[in-house]
C-alpha positions, 0 to 999 in steps of 0.5 A: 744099768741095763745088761751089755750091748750086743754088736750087730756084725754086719753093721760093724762093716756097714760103710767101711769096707773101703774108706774113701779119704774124700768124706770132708768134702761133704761133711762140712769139716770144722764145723762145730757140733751145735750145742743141745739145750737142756730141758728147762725145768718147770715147763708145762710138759714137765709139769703135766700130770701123767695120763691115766694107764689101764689095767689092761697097759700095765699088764701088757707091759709087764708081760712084754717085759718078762719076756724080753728077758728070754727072747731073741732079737726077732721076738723082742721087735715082734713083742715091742712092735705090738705093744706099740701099736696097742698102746702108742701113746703109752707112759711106758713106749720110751722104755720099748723103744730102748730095747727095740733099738738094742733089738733092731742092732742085733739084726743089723736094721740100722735105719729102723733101730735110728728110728726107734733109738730117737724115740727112746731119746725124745722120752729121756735124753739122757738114756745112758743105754740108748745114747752110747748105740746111737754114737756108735752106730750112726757115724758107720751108717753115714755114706757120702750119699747119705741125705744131710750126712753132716747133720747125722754125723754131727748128732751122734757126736752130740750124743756121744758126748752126752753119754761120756758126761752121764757115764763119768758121772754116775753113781754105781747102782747098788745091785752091781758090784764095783768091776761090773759096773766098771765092765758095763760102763767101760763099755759104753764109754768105748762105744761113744769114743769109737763113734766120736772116732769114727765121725771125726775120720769122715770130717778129715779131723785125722789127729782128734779121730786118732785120739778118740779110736785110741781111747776106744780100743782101750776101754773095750774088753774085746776090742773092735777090728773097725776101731783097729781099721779106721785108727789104721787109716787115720795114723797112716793120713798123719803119717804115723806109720808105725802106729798104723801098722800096729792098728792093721795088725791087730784088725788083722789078728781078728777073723773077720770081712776085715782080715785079709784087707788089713792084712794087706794095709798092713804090708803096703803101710810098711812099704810106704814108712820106708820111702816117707818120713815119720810124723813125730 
C-alpha cells in the first residue's frame, strides 16, 4: 500500500459550484453500469514472456523512483513524462503512470491525470491506489456538456465499485501496523463512496447518493465539504430537510470557495422545512 492521496483543491470545486438538478436529463437515469469482464487467465497475453529491459531502463527507472520520493508534483510529471518518452513501451510505464496520475491531481490537471489513471489501469485493473482517484475524480469533472458524460459517469462507478471489492478484500501489508493500514484503506474506501456518491446525484438517484456520501463522510478522517455539499442537496431533493441542514452546516464550518454558499443553503433549507413537510 502506497502512502495517502493528496486532494487537488480546485478540482474539489471543479463543476460543483452550482448544482443544477437537471443532470438526469443527460445521464441516462436508471441505467445500470455495465459489468467489467475479468481478465481470463491462460490468454496469450498473460502468457506472453516479458520483454528483455536494459540495463540503461532499470537504472532510469530506479532513479525516477527514488526521486519521486522527495519531489513535488511538477517534478514527478517532468521526471515521469521523461521517462515515458525514452522508455514507452517499458515493463515499468503502468507503475509511472500511477504516480503521475496522483501527481497530475495534485496540480488539479484532471484531463491529463484521467489520462494517464487509464493507462495505470489498462496495466493493472486492479490498482488499489489508482482506482479509488479515478472514483472520485471523475464524476466531479463531468459537466452536462461533457461528450458521452453518462459513459464517464458510468466508468467511475465501475471502478469505485471495483475498488470497494480490492479494499474489503486485502490483507494488510506486513510492513503497516493495524490503525495505518485502516487510516489508508478508510480513506480510499471514503474516496470510492464520494465518488459512487457524487455520479448517482447527477443521475437523479438522490436517495442511493444520500446513502453513499453518508458513508463517505464517515470513513474520511477530514471529511470533505463537497461530500457535506452535494449530501446537503440531495437530502434537501428527498425533503430530509434536517439532514440537509446538518450537511450545510458542517461545509460551512470548513474555510473554503464553499463556505459562504453553504451557509447560505443552510438558512434558506431552513425556511423552506418550515412551510414543507419532512420526509420520514
Amino acid at each position: 500500500m502506497k502512502h495517502l492521496t493528496i486532494r487537488a483543491g480546485a478540482l474539489a470545486v471543479a463543476g460543483l459550484g452550482l448544482l443544477s438538478l437537471g443532470w438526469s436529463q443527460d445521464y441516462g437515469v436508471g441505467q445500470q453500469p455495465a459489468p467489467q469482464t475479468p481478465a481470463q487467465p491462460g490468454t496469450p497475453a498473460e502468457a506472453a514472456p516479458q520483454p528483455k529491459v536494459s540495463k540503461a531502463e532499470v537504472d532510469a527507472y530506479n532513479k525516477l523512483v527514488a526521486s519521486l520520493k522527495t519531489a513535488d508534483p511538477r517534478q514527478k510529471i517532468a521526471q515521469g513524462e521523461a521517462f515515458i518518452g525514452t522508455y514507452p513501451n517499458s515493463m515499468y510505464a503502468g507503475a509511472v503512470y500511477s504516480q503521475l496520475t496522483s501527481a497530475y491531481l495534485s496540480v488539479s490537471d484532471t484531463d491529463k491525470m484521467v489520462a494517464a489513471g487509464d493507462k495505470a489501469l489498462a496495466s493493472d485493473p486492479n490498482n488499489v491506489d489508482v482506482l479509488p482517484l479515478m472514483a472520485w475524480a471523475i464524476p466531479r469533472k463531468v459537466g452536462s456538456s461533457t461528450p458521452n458524460a453518462g459513459q464517464e459517469l458510468e466508468k467511475a462507478v465501475n471502478y469505485a465499485r471495483r475498488a470497494i471489492n480490492l479494499l474489503n478484500t486485502m490483507t494488510k501489508p506486513g510492513d503497516l501496523d493495524d490503525a495505518t493500514f485502516t487510516k489508508i484503506k478508510n480513506e480510499k474506501l471514503a474516496q470510492c463512496h464520494s465518488g459512487l456518491g457524487t455520479a448517482y446525484f447527477k443521475t437523479g438517484k438522490y436517495d442511493d447518493s444520500v446513502n453513499e456520501l453518508n458513508q463517505a463522510v464517515k470513513l474520511d478522517s477530514t471529511p470533505d465539504p463537497v461530500d457535506y455539499y452535494v449530501l446537503g442537496v440531495a437530502n434537501s431533493q428527498t425533503s430530509h430537510f434536517t439532514d440537509a441542514v446538518a450537511a450545510f452546516d458542517k461545509c460551512a464550518a470548513t474555510p473554503g470557495q464553499l463556505q459562504a454558499n453553504c451557509r447560505n443553503l443552510a438558512a434558506e433549507t431552513k425556511k423552506k422545512a418550515a412551510n414543507s413537510l419532512e420526509a420520514h
